[in-house]
Structure formats: structure tokens, C-alpha cells
N, C-alpha and C positions, 0 to 999 in steps of 0.2 A: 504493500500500500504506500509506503513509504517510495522518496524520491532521493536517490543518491547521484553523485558524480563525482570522478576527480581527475584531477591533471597533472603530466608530467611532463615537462618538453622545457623549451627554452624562453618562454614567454609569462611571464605576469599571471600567478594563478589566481589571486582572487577575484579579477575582472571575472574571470572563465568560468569560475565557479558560481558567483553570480550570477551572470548569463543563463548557465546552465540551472540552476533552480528555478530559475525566474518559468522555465521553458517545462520543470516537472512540477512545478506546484501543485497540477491540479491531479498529483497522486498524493498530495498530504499539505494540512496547511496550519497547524496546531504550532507551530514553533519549526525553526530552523537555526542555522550555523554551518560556520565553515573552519578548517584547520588547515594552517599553513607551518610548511618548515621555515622558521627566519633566526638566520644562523645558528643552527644547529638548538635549537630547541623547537618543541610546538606549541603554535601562538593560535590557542582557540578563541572565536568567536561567537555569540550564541546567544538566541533570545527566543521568550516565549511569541508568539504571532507569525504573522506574513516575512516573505522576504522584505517586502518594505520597513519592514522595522529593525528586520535585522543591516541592513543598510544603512540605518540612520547612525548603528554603534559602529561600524565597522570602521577600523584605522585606518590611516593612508597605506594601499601597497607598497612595497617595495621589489623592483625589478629584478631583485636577486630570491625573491622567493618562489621558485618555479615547480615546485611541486606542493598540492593541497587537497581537500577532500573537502566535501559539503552534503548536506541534509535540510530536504523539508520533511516534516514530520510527519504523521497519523497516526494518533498515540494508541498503543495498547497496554504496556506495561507502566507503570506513573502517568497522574497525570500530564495536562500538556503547562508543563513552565517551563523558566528558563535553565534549573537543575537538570532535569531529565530530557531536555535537547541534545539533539546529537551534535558534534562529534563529540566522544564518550577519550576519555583521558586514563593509562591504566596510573594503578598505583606508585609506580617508578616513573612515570613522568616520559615514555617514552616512547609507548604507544598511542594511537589515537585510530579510531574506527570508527565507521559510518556504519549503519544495519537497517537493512529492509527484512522484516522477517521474523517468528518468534520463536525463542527457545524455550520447548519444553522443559530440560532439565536445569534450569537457569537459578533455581531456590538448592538445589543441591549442591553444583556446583560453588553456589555463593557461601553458601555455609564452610564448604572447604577450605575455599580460598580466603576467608575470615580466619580461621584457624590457622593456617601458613601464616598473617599478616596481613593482607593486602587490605586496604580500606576502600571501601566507597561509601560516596556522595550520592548518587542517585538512584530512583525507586527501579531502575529499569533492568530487563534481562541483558541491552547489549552491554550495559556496563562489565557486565561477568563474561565477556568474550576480550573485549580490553585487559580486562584484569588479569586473564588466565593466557591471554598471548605473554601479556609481561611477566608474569610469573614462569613459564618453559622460558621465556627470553633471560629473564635475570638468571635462569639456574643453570641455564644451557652452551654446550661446549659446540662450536661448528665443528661437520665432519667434513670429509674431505671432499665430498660432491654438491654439498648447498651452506650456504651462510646462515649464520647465526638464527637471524630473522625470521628468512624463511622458513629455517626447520621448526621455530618457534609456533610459527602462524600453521603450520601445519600439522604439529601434536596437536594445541589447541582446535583446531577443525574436526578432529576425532574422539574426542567429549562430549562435541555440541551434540543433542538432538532436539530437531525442527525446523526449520526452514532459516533459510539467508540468501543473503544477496550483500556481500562486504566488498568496502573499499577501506584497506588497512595501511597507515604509513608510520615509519620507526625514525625517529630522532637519529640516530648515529648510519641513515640512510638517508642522506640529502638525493641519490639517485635511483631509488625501488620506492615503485605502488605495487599493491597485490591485492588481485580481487580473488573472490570467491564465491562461488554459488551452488545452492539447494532450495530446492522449491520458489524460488525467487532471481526474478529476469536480471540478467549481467552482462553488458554489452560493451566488449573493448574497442573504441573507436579508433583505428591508426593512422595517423597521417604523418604530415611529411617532420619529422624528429619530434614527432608529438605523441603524446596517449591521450586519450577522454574515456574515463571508465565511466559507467552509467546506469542505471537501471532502467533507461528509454532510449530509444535513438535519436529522439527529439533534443534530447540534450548533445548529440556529436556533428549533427547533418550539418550544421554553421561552418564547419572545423573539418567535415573530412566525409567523404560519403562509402567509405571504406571498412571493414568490423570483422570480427571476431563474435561468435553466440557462444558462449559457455554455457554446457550441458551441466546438469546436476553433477554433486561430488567433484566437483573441477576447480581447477586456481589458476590465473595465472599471474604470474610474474613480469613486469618491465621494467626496463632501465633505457637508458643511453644507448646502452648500445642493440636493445632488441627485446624481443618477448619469448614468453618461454612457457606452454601450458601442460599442465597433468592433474591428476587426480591425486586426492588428499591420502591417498595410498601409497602416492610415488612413481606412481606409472605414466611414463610420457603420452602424451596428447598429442597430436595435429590436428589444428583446426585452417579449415580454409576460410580467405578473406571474399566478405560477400559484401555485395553491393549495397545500402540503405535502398528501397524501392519510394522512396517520397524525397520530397523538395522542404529547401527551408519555408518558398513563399506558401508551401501548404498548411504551414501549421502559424502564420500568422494572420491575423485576425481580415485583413483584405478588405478593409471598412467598414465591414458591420461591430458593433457592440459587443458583443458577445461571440463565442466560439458556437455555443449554442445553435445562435440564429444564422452565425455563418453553415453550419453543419446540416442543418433545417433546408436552407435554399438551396444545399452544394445536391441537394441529392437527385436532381434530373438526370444532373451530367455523374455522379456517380453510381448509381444504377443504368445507364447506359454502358459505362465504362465493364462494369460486374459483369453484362450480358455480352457485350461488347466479344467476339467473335466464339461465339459459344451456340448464339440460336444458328442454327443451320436451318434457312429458311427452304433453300434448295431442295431438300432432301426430308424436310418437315425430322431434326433431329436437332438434340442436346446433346453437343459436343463438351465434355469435361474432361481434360485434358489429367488435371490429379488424380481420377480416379477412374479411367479408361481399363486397366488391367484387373478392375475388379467387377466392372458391369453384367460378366456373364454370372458371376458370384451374384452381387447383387439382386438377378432375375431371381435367383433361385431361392432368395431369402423370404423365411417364411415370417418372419417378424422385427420390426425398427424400432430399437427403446433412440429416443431424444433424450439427453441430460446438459442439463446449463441452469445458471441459475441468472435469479432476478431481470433482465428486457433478455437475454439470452434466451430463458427460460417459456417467454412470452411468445417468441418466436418459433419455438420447437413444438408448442401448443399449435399455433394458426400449421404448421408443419405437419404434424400430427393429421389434420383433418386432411389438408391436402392429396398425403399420401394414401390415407383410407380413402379418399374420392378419387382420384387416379391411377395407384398405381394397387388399389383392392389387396394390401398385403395390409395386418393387424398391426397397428403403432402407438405406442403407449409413450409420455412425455412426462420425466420426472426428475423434480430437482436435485441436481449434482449433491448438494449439503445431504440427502437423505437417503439418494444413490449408494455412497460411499460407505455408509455406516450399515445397510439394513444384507440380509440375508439375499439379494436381488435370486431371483432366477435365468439364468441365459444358458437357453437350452441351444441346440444344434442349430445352425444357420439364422443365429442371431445375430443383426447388426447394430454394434450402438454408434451412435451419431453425436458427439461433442459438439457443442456449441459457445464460442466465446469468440467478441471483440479481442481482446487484447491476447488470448493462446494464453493468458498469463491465471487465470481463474484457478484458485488453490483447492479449491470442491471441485472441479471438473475434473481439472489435472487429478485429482488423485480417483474419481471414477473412471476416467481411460485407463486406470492402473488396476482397479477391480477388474474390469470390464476384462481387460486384458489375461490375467491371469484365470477367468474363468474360461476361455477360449474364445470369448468374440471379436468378429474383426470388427475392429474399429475405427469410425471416418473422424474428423476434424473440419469444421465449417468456423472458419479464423481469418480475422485480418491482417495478423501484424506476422508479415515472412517471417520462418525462421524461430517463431515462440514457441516456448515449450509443448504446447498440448500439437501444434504444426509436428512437432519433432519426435514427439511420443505415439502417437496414430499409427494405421499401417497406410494411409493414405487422404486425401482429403483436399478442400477445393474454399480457396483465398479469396473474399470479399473485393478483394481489390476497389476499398474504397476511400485509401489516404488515412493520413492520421484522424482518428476523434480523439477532440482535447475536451470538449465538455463531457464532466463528469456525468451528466444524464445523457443517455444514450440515445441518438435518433438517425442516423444511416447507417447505423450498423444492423439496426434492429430491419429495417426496410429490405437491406443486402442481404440479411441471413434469410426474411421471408422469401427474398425471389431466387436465392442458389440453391433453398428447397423448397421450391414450386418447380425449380427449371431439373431439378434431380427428378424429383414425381412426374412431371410430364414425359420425362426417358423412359422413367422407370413402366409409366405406364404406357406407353408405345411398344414397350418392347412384351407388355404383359396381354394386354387386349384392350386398348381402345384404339380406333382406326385409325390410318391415317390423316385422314381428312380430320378425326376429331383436333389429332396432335397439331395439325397443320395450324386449325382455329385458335388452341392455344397459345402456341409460339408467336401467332401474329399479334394476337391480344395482350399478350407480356411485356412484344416488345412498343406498345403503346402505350404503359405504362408513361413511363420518364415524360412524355409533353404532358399528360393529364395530370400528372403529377404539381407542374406548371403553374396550372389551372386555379387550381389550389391555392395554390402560395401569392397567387394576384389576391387572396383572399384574409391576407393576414392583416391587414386594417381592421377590418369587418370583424372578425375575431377576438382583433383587441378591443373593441367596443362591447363585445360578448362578455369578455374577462373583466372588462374596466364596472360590469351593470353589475359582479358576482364576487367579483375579488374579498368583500369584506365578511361573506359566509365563510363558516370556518369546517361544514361537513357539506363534502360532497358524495355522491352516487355515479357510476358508471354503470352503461348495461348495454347490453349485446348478446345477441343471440345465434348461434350455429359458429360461424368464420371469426364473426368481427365479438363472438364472447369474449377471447385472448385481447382484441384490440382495446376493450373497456376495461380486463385488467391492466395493460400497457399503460390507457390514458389518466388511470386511476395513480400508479407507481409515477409517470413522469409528474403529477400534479404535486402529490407527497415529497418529490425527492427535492426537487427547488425553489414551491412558493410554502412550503410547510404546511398546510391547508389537508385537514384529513380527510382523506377521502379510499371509497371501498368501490373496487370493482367485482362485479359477479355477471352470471347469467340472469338475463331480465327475467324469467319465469323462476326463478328461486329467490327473488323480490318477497313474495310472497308467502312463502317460508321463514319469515322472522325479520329480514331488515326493512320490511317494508314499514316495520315501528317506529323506526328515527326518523320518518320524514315528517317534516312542520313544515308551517307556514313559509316559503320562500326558499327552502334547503334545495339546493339546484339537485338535477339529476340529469344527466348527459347521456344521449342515447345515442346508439348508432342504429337506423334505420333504413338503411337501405335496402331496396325492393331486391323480394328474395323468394323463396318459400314458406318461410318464415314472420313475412312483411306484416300481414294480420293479426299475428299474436301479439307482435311487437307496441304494435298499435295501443292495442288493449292495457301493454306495461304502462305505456306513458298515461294511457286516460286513469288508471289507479292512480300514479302520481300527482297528478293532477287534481283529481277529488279532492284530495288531501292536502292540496296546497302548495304542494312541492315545481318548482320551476322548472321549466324542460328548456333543456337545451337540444337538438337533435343535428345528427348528421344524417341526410337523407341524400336520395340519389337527382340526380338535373331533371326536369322535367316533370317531376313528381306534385301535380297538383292539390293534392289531399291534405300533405303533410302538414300546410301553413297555417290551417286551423288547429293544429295540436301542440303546436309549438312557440313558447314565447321566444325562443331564440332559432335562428335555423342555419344550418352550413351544407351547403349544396356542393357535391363530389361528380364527377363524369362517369357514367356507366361505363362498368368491365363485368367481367363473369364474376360468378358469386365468389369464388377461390382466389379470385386476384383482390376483394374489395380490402382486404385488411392493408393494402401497398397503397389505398386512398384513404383511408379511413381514419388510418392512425397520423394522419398529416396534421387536420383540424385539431387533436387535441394534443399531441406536440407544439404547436402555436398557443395552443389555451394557455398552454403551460408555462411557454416562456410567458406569456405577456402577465398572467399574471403574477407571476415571480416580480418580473421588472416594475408593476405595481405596485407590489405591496415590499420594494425598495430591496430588495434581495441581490445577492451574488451568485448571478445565474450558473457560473461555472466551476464557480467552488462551494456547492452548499453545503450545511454544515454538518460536520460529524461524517461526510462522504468524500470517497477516493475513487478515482480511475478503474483504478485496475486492484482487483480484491485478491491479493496474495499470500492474505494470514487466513485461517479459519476464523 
């Protein structure tokens, strides 16, 4: 959850470091700091809040401090103050680490290394990774194949248990960084006599479009004169240097406000790009190029478990139907957090399907790990090349749709709904529905992206929606068949950035118990679009309504009826009932931003929320 970076090369580290927080904030934002070597000691800097504040303490650089290490934060162990901000200092004064990540055995350890001597300051588990490099470092003799240090940071890596992602630097090493990683993203950036360690690539692309991915149990080692990777065991490593697939101008804000609403607009041209030489319109076929060696598998597969959690999670749902309505093979969709822990079933020619923006998901990633050991093959549906659950998989198929910096997710969720819709129309082409059916959908898909458009001329209008409701503090979401997942999605974005509580369900389980909380004026947000379903729908809002409750409704263009049902209304383009969740969930994506920006919120870092969920 946490955001680290550090640098080694022959330039000015705290600018760098800087820089580079400023670029991972939005995986932690509770406190941060930075540690620099200046002349031969480490001169930490460090405060509770924003980079911005920690900017305000910070000394003048000096050109001779060329290597350092930084952290924003997402607390889990101590509070968030300025004590238990990283970088973490050991007891000798002579180590300093950064940590994305938690240690389970971290209270045992501590007790130990209290008993040796060593003191700490902070409530935190990294504190006890500092401590315990420096204790192997104070006691420790180099042997004839690694230095001091290293060998230090590497006993200590085999006490840890639970996840990291370290950038570790030593006092009487003006020219070694050493990272490290388990269950948590580590990303060597190399450039020309320079290092950027990182937990994003968002923090190297400025600097070098060049990297290294460190697989779990792995460290590596730079200096001056080169890099050097293996596993905490000792066993040499070769990693090949890969390319970053994003630009820096992608992950700058490009004039809108918010990352948000940049992300929100970007998504015509990024679901173009996703489909983008995939539909084979010639041949009425779904070309997926990740997962090509497994299609005849796939046919044969008699059942699809989905796992992902929170907008992941929402999209394996709308997935879910897809595939029972396409490709007529049984699909079950269940969260990665309860995946992992429960007795699952995966019987013969079961496929599970991961789902995560970032491949960095600590509940998924360790259900590809069940999954796997039970004998399923397992897909990967990810954005970011190269991330763990990409690398863990037996195969699988890249969003390809640019970095998302806002913390609430909204093209990714879009791109996962259409790589499986565009999997389900293979799968069902190849299983029994005709050509001509496949032909209709593919063409339908790929009209998506301008309808999409359409939409987004409508976010004014939306804001007038948000600005008439903004001050209610319980809302209702509801949908029925496709767009039910969509009201839980609009329900989760409203929650995650304008704070405003709100519950999504199935409109006809309204009626089953939450139809209690509605008063006088308590909006309720429908999705309506004309369906088989259309009439029942109906029916939800007119109960709503008896009762006093507000409707808000997304209905489909042309739809004459709706306007007398509805105090609020947002009109979407006709597509087939399986594709409406790729319109649907537009409108209240916008609901959401605007009323965030309403009701004066930080769209992109709200609060007690990170990026990418790396801890349990």
C-alpha cells in the first residue's frame, strides 16, 4: 500500500526523491520522509501528513548526497505520526529502510532484539527489520564472496515472515542500495549511471524507461559500478531489462482536476486501444494473443471461478453473467479475501480467472497461489506488465489501458468488463452460438468507445444531479440482471471518495429488509435500462417513490415512459443487454466524482484509501 523509492547515481537525491513521492502518493498518504547519506552519516527527514508538509521541513540538498531512500505512508502498524514514519533508523545509527509491507513475526522478533539491546522508538513492525539488519551488521564478519552489509540484509530477510517491498541503505556504504521483495511490487529502474528503486514505475519513467521486476524472495544489489540480483538464499538471478509500456505525459494530470476525471474521459480512447487489434471483424473472431495456447483448453472447460476483490471484484460479477449468457459454461464470482482462506472446490477442468488493476492485489495474488496448487489453470486479467499476479498465472490478457492514478477505480473496471465480454464472445463462438450471432456482437462492442462519448457530453447535467443530493448522507443503488454489479460498483465509487453511505443491491431484494431506511428525500439510483427485466424495474422505483424516496434513474435514449418516474434522469445509447454495464456505470462514476468535489473532498487520495492493496 505503501509508496517507496530510492536513488543512486551521481545527481542530487532529495530532489529525486521528492519527485518520486510526489508521483506515488496516491498509494499512501498518512505521513512520509526521506533518508539521505551526507557525509557519511544518515540524515533522516520525516513528518506526519502529505508530501507537502514534509517539504516544508526539509533542509537545503547538498550535491554531494547522491544516494537516498523515501516513503509515503498507509499506516498499518502505529499510528500515522511523525515517530512511526518511514525511513525507520536501526539502533547503531547505521541503517535506514523504507517498507511497503507487513511483518507477521515482527512482536517476536522485537522482543528478541530488546533483549540483545537494541532500542526502539516506534510502534511499527518495519522498525524491527532496521533493527535486526543492524544487529547481523554490528555482529557480522564479511566473507569472502559478499560484504558486510549485504550479508547482513540478507540473514535478516530470512527471519522476516510476511510481505515487503524494501529499499535499504548503510552508513559506511556511500555506494550500495539494496532492495528487496515479497508479496510486494519492487521495481529497479536503470538508467544511464543511475538506479530508481521503487514500488511503481510511475516513480522511474521521468528518469529512464528501462527496469528490472523483482520476483518474490529476491534482492538486488547496486553500486557504481552495476547491479547484481539473487534470492535471499544466495542463488544468483538474471533478470532481463524491460521496457516501462507508459509515458510520463500519461500519468500527468493533462488539465483536468483530478486524475479521477482525467481517467473518467480517457476511457473512449482506452477501450479502443484494449480492443484495438483483437476484434477480428473479418472472420467474426476474438483474437487474444496471451492466451491463444490455451483456447482449445478453455473450450473444454466445464467451469470459471472469477476472484478479485472490491471494483475488480464488480467486474468478475457483470463477467460472470456474460459468460453464462455466451459462452453457457457455469461461473461462479468470489472475493479473492474469502477465496484464499475457505476450503474452495476446483475440480477437473476448472479455470480461475484473477482479476486486478494493479497484478499487485495481496488477496488475489495469494488465491492464484491456492488456485494453483489445487491444479487449476489459471488466467490473469491485469494492467500493469510485468506485476506479480501477470507473472504468477499460466497465462493471461493486459488491459492495456495506461497508468490509473486515482485511487477509485474507473477504466480499469470498464477494460476488465470488455476483455471479458471479448473472452465470452470466443468462448462462445467456439461453443455454439453462430456466426452471425458473434459477428453482431463484435460489431456492437466495438461501438462501445463513441457511445461511451455520448455520455461524458453529459457530465454537466450530472453535476446538477449530484449538486440537488450531495447533502443526503444515505444513498441506495439498484439494478437488476447485468447492471445489478453496476449499482454495486456505483454504490462502492460513491463510498470510496464523497464519504456519503451508500448500499448497493438487487432492486427486487429492496424489499426484503432495506426497503426500511428509505425517508423522505433518501435518493435511490436506478439503473433502468430497457431489458427483460424493464417492468419489474419499474415497479422498484414506484415502491421508492410511495415512500418518499428520490429516484434518480439511468435509462436507455428514446425511452418515453421513464420521465414520469423519475425526479432525476440520465439517458445512455442503446447496446445489447450484456454490453449495458460499459454505459451504465459511466453516469454514476461522474455522480461520484462531482459529488466528492462538492462536498470539498480529495478526489484522488481519499481517506484511509491506497492504490494498490498489498497488505491483507
Amino acid at each position: 500500500m505503501c509508496g517507496i523509492v530510492a536513488y543512486l547515481g551521481k545527481k542530487t537525491a532529495q530532489p529525486i526523491l521528492i519527485e518520486g513521492l510526489k508521483r506515488l502518493e496516491y498509494r499512501g498518504y498518512d505521513s512520509a520522509g526521506v533518508a539521505v547519506l551526507a557525509n557519511g552519516t544518515v540524515r533522516i527527514q520525516k513528518t506526519k501528513g502529505r508530501i507537502s508538509a514534509l517539504e516544508e521541513i526539509l533542509e537545503p540538498p547538498q550535491e554531494t548526497e547522491n544516494l537516498g531512500i523515501g516513503h509515503t505512508r498507509w499506516a498499518t502498524h502505529g499510528e500515522p505520526n511523525t515517530t512511526n514514519a518511514h525511513p525507520h533508523l536501526d539502533y547503531t545509527g547505521k541503517i535506514a529502510v523504507v517498507h511497503n509491507g507487513i511483518i507477521e513475526n515482527y512482536a517476536t522478533l522485537k522482543t528478541w532484539l530488546q533483549n540483545e539491546g537494541a532500542v526502539f522508538a516506534s510502534q511499527t513492525d518495519t522498525e524491527v527489520i532496521a533493527n535486526l539488519i543492524g544487529y547481523f551488521y554490528a555482529n557480522e564478519t564479511a566473507d569472502s564472496q559478499q560484504n558486510k552489509f549485504e550479508s547482513a540484509v540478507q540473514r535478516a530477510l530470512r527471519e522476516l515472515h510476511g510481505t515487503y517491498g524494501l529499499a535499504i541503505l548503510c552508513a559506511d556504504y556511500p555506494d550500495m542500495l539494496i532492495g528487496a521483495k515479497k508479496g510486494s511490487p519492487l521495481i529497479l529502474g536503470v538508467g544511464s549511471s543511475e538506479y530508481i528503486l521503487a514500488s511503481d514505475a510511475a516513480a522511474i519513467v521521468e528518469h529512464t524507461t528501462r527496469a528490472i521486476y523483482l520476483s518474490d524472495n529476491e534482492m538486488v544489489i547496486a553500486t557504481s559500478k552495476g547491479f547484481h540480483t539473487k534470492t535471499i538464499a544466495n542463488v544468483t538471478v538474471t533478470k532481463d531489462l524491460k521496457e516501462i509500456e507508459f509515458s510520463l505525459e500519461q500519468i500527468e494530470l493533462g488539465g483536468f482536476e483530478h486524475h479521477m476525471l482525467k481517467e473518467i474521459f480517457e476511457q473512449p480512447n482506452v477501450l479502443a486501444t484494449c480492443m484495438g487489434g483483437r476484434l477480428d471483424k473479418a472472420n467474426n473472431q476474438i483474437k487474444l494473443g496471451g492466451i491463444a495456447s490455451y483456447l482449445r483448453e478453455l473450450t473444454r472447460t466445464k467451469r470459471f471461478i472469477m476472484t478479485a476483490c472490491g471494483t475488480a471484484f464488480h467486474a468478475g460479477l457483470v463477467g460472470e453473467f456474460i459468460f453464462e449468457q455466451l459462452a453457457r459454461i457455469p461461473t461462479e464470482t468470489e472475493y479473492a479475501s474469502e477465496f484464499r482462506y475457505r476450503n474452495p472446490i476446483i475440480e477437473d477442468q476448472t479455470v480461475v480467472i484473477a482479476i486486478s488493476q494493479s497484478g499487485e492485489t495481496a488477496d488475489t495474488l495469494a488465491a492464484v497461489e491456492q488456485a494453483k496448487e489445487r491444479g487449476a489453470t489459471v488466467l490473469g486479467i491485469v494492467n500493469v506488465v510485468g506485476s506479480s499476479i501477470a507473472r504468477a498465472t499460466d497465462a493471461g490478457i493486459y488491459l492495456h489501458v495506461g497508468p490509473e492514478i486515482g485511487v477509485a477505480s474507473t477504466k480499469a473496471f470498464t477494460a476488465q468488463v470488455t476483455v471479458l465480454a471479448m473472452l465470452a464472445i470466443e468462448m462462445g463462438r467456439r461453443r455454439h452460438i453462430s456466426s452471425a450471432e458473434a459477428e453482431t456482437y463484435i460489431d456492437e462492442l466495438a461501438k462501445i468507445p463513441e457511445k461511451i462519448r455520448t455520455i461524458l457530453d453529459e457530465s454537466d447535467h450530472i453535476k446538477q444531479i449530484a449538486a440537488a443530493n450531495v447533502n443526503e448522507e444515505n444513498w441506495l443503488f439498484l439494478g437488476r440482471g447485468f447492471n445489478y454489479p453496476v449499482a454495486l460498483e456505483g454504490a462502492l465509487k460513491l463510498k470510496e471518495i464523497s464519504y456519503i453511505h451508500a448500499e448497493g443491491l438487487p432492486a427486487a431484494e429492496m424489499k426484503h429488509g432495506p426497503i426500511a431506511l428509505i425517508v423522505n428525500g433518501m435518493p435511490a439510483v436506478f439503473i433502468a435500462t430497457e431489458g427483460p427485466q424493464y417492468d419489474k424495474i419499474m415497479g422498484n422505483i414506484e415502491e421508492v417513490r410511495a415512500r418518499g424516496g428520490k429516484t434518480i434513474v439511468v435509462a436507455t435514449e428514446g425511452d418515453r415512459n421513464i420521465e414520469k418516474h423519475a425526479d432525476h434522469l440520465v439517458l445512455v445509447p442503446r447496446t445489447p443487454e450484456i454490453f449495458q454495464p460499459l454505459l451504465t456505470v459511466l453516469p454514476l462514476q461522474l455522480l461520484a466524482y462531482h459529488a466528492a468535489v462538492l462536498r470539498g473532498h480529495d478526489v484522488d487520495k481519499p481517506r484511509n484509501l491506497a492504490k494498490s492493496v498489498t497488505v491483507e
